[in-house]
N, C-alpha and C positions, 0 to 999 in steps of 0.2 A: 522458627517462625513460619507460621501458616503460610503467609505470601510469599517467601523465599520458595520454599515447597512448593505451590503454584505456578510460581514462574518457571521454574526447573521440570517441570509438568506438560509446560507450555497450555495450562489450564487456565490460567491468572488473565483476567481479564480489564484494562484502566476504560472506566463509564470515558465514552467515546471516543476511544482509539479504534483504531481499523482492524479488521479482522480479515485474517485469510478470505481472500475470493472478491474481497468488496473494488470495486473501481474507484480509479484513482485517474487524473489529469496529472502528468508529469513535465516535464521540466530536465531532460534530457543534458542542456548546457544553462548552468544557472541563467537569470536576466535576459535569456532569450525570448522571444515573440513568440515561439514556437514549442506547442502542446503536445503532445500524443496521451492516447487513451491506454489506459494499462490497467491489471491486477493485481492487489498486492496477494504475494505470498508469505510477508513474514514483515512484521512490523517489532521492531527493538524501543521499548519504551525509556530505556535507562541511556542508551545510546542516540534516539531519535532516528537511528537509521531505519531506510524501508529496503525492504528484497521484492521485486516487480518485474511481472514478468509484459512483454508487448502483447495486446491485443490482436496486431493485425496476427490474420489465421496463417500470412504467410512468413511469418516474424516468429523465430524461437529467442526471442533477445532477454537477457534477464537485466535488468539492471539494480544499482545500489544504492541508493540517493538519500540526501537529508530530507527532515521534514520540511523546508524550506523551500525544496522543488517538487514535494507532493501536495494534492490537493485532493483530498480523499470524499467522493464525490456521495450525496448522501439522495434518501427519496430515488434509489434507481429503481428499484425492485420491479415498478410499475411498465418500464421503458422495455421494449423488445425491439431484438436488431431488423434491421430494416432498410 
């Protein structure tokens, strides 16, 4: 099947899932108050799980989180750091 192929490619793309590189608002401890700004690196659409990594530049933190504690942030392209 074409889309198995795809996915196995990591070519398969679901119309509005997050794609490598895109920002995301996380959720570090479910139900917490408390945000941080991250990148995903790898979004699991059958699983829901995301692979993100920390924004801050002095942060190598990768984290693994459901889509539940991501919030994959859209319209950034325009925003430059500041």
């Amino acid at each position: 099947k074409l889309e198995t192929m795809l996915k196995t490619t990591g070519e398969f793309q679901i119309a509005g899932s997050a794609k490598p590189n895109d920002l995301a608002a996380i959720q570090v401890v479910p139900n917490s108050a408390d945000w941080i700004l991250a990148k995903v690196i790898s979004h699991d659409p059958d699983s829901g799980m995301y692979r993100l990594s920390d924004e801050d530049v002095e942060s190598n933190k990768i984290f693994h989180l459901p889509e539940s504690q991501v919030v994959v942030l859209s319209g950034t392209e325009k925003l430059s750091r500041g």
